[in-house]
C-alpha positions in Angstrom: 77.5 109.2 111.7 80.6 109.2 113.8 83.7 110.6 112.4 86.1 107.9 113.1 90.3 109.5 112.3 93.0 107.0 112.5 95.9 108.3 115.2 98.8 106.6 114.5 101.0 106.3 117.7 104.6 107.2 117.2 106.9 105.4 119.3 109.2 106.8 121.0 111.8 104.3 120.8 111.4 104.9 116.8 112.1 109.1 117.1 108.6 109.4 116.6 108.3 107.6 113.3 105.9 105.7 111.7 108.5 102.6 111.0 112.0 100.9 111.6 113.4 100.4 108.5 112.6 103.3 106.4 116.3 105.1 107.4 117.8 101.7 106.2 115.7 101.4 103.0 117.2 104.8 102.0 120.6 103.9 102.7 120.2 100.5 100.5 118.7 102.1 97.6 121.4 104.8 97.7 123.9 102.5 98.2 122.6 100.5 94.9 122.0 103.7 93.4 118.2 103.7 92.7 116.0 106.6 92.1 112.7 106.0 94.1 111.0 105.6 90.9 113.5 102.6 89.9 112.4 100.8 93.6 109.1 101.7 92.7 109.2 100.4 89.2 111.1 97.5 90.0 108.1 96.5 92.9 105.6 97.0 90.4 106.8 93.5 88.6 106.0 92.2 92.2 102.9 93.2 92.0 103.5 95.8 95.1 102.1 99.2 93.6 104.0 101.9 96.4 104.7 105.1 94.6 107.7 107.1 94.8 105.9 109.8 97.0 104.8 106.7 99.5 108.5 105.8 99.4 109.8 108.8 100.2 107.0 109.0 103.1 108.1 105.3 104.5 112.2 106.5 103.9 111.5 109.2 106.4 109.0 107.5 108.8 106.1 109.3 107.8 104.3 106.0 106.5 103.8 102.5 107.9 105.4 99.7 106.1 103.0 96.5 105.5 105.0 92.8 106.2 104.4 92.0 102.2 105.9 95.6 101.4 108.9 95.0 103.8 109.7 91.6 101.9 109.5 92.6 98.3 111.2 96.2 99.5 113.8 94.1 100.4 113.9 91.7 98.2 114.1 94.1 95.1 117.2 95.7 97.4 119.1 92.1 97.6 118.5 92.1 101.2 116.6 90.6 103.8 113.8 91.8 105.8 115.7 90.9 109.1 118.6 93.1 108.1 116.4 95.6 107.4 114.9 95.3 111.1 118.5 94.5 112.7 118.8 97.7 114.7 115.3 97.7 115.6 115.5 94.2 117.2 118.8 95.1 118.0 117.4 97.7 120.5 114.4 95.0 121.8 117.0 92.3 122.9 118.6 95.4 125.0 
């Protein structure tokens, strides 16, 4: 049997990460003053089960980010997914 290994591409236009809004995601909870295990607690009563050490791996690119994460992420933050994404589409429309 083939041994199949999934290669994420990092994009350049992202510093080599594996997302757009984990820098911002960082910032909010910081700014709100959450631990990672309060944002992960908190997503749990939205059904979204990310753990703190898959937080920290999205805050500093390492991990993707699924749509349905994004929106409770940022819904549990009292923001939107689109500010989230601002600098990233931001840098598109450029």
């Amino acid at each position: 049997m083939k041994n199949i290994s999934n290669k994420r591409k990092y994009s350049d236009a992202l510093n080599h990460k594996l997302n757009a809004t984990g820098k911002y995601i960082y910032l909010k909870r910081k700014e709100l003053n959450y631990s990672r295990q309060k944002l992960s607690d908190e997503l749990i009563f939205l059904d979204i089960d990310i753990s703190t050490q898959a937080i920290y791996d999205i805050e500093v690119g390492k991990r993707t980010v699924l749509d349905y994460e994004l929106c409770a992420i940022a819904k549990v933050l009292k923001i939107s997914a689109d500010e989230l994404l601002l600098d990233f589409k931001t840098r598109l429309e450029s």
